[in-house]
KOLTILUM-999635 format. One line per field, with one value per residue (C-alpha): x, y, z; residue in one letter; residue number from 0. Coordinates in Angstrom, 1 decimal. Layout:
% residues N
X: X  ...
Y: Y  ...
Z: Z  ...
res: A  ...
n: NUM  ...
% end
This chain:
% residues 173
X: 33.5  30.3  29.3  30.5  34.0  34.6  37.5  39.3  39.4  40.7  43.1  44.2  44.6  46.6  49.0  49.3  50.1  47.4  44.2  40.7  41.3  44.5  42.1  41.6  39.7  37.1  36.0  33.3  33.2  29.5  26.7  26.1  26.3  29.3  31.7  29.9  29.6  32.3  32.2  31.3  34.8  36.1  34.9  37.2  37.4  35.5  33.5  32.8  29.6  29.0  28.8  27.8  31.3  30.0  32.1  30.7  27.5  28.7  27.1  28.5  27.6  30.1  29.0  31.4  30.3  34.1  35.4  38.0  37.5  41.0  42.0  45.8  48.3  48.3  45.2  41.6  38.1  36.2  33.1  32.9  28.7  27.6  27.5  25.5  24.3  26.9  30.2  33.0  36.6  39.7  43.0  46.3  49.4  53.1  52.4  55.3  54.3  56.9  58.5  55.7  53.3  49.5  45.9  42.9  40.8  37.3  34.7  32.6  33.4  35.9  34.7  38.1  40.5  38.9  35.7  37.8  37.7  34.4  31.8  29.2  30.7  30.7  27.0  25.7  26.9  25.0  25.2  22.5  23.9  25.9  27.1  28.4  30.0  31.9  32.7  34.2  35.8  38.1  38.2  40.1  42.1  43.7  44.4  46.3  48.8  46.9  43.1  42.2  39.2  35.8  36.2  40.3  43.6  45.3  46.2  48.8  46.6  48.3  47.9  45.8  43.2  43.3  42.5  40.0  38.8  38.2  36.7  33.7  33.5  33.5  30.4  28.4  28.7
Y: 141.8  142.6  140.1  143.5  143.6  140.3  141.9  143.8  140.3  138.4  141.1  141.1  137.4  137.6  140.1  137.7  134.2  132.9  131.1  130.7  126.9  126.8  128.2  125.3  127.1  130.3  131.8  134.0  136.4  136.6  136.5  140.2  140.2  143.0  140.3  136.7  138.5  136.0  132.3  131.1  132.1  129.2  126.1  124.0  125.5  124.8  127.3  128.9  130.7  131.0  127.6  126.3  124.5  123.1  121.8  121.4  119.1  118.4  120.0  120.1  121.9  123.2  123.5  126.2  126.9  128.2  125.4  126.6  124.9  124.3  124.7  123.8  124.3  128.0  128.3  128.4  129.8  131.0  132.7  136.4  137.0  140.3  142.1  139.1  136.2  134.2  136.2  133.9  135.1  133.8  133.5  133.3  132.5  133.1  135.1  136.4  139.9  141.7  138.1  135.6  138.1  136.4  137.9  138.4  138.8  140.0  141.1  143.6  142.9  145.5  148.3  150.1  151.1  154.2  152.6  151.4  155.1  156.0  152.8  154.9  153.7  150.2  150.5  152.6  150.5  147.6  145.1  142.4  142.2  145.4  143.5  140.5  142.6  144.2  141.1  139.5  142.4  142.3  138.4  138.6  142.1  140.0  136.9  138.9  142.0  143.0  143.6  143.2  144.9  144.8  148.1  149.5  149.3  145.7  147.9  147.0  146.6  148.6  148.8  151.6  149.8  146.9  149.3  150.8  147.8  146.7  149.5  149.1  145.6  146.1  149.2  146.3  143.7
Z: 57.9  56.3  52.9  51.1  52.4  50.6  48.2  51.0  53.0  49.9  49.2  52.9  53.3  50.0  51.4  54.0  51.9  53.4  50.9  52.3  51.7  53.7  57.0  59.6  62.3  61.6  65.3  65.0  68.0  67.7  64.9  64.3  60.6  60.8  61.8  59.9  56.4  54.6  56.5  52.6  51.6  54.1  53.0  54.6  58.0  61.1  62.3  65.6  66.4  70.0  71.5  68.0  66.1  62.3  59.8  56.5  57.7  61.3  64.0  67.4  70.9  73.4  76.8  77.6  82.0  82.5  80.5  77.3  74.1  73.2  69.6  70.0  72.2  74.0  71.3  72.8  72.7  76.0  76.4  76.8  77.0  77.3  73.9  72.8  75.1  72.6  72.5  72.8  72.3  70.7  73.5  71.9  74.3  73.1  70.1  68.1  69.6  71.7  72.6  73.3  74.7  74.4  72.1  72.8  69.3  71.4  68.8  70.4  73.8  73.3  70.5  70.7  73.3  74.1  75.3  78.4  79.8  78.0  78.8  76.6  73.6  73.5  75.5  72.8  70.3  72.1  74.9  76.1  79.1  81.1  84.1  82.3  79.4  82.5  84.5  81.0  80.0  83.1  82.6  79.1  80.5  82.9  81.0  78.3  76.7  73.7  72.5  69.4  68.9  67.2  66.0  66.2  66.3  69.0  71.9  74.8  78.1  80.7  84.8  84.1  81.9  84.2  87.2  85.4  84.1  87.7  89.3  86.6  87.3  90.8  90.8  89.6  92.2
res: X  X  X  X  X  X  X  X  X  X  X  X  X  X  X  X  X  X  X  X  X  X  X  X  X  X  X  X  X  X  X  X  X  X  X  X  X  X  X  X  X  X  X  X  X  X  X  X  X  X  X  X  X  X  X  X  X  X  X  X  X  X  X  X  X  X  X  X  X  X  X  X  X  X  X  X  X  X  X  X  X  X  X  X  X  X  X  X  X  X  X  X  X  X  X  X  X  X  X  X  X  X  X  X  X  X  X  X  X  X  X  X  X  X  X  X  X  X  X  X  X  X  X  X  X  X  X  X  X  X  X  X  X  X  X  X  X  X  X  X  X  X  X  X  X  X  X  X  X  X  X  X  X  X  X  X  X  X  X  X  X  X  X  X  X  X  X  X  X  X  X  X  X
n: 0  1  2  3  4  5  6  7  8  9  10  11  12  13  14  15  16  17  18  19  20  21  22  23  24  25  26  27  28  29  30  31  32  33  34  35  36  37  38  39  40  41  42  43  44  45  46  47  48  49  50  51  52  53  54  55  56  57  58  59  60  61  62  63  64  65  66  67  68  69  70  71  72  73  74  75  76  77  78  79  80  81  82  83  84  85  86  87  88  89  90  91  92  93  94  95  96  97  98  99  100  101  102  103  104  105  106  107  108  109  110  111  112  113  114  115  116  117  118  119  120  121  122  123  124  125  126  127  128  129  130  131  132  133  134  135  136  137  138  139  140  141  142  143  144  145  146  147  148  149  150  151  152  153  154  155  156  157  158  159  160  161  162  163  164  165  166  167  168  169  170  171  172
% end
């Protein structure tokens, strides 16, 4: 959320029982400032910008090349470039979803589930890279049950998304 959205993510979090302080782990999907605007508000977490983890003063590098950064158990980050050359992606096995079913949380690989039917709008909206956008978005599609957008609603990936999904992916090869 944007640095101005600052009460409507305290007010959420609070609906939720959950404190800034009590956050271990902040993944940022990517830098646009539409999605960093509040890292202040979670002093104690550690942070994920792209390949770039900090925590407070510490500075670390992960050299994702296909490799997961694992956060816990059925909990990891991967790489998703294409939006930005930095997009990473937050996977989430075993959720509490429809019995166990696994997350992806994708920023703006994913604007919304309409843009899986209607490319224009997440390549109006932006992308560094077309062909790698496409090649990752079918990556997470198949790794997963639900979306969770940049931009809308968590949607239920169905065979017709995936088939979709892979026919763009495939035009580019």
């Amino acid at each position: 959320m944007t640095a101005w959205d600052k009460d409507v993510l305290l007010r959420e979090l609070k609906f939720h029982h959950v404190k800034p302080e009590d956050v271990n782990y902040l993944v940022c999907t990517h830098g646009h400032s539409d999605h960093i605007g509040n890292l202040n508000l979670f002093l104690n977490a550690t942070h994920f910008l792209g390949s770039c983890i900090s925590h407070k003063h510490d500075y670390a590098y992960h050299d994702f090349d296909d490799k997961p950064y694992i956060l816990d158990e059925g909990i990891e980050v991967i790489t998703t470039t294409g939006h930005t050359s930095t997009c990473v992606s937050l996977i989430v096995k075993n959720t509490n979803l429809d019995g166990g079913r696994s997350v992806a949380v994708v920023g703006d690989l994913f604007e919304k589930e309409e843009d899986i039917f209607d490319e224009n709008l997440w390549i109006e909206s932006g992308t560094e890279d077309e062909n790698a956008q496409r090649q990752n978005r079918l990556k997470v599609a198949e790794m997963v049950d639900f979306i969770i957008p940049g931009h809308g609603p968590k949607f239920l990936l169905t065979d017709e998304h995936r088939q979709k999904l892979r026919e763009d992916a495939e035009k580019q090869k």
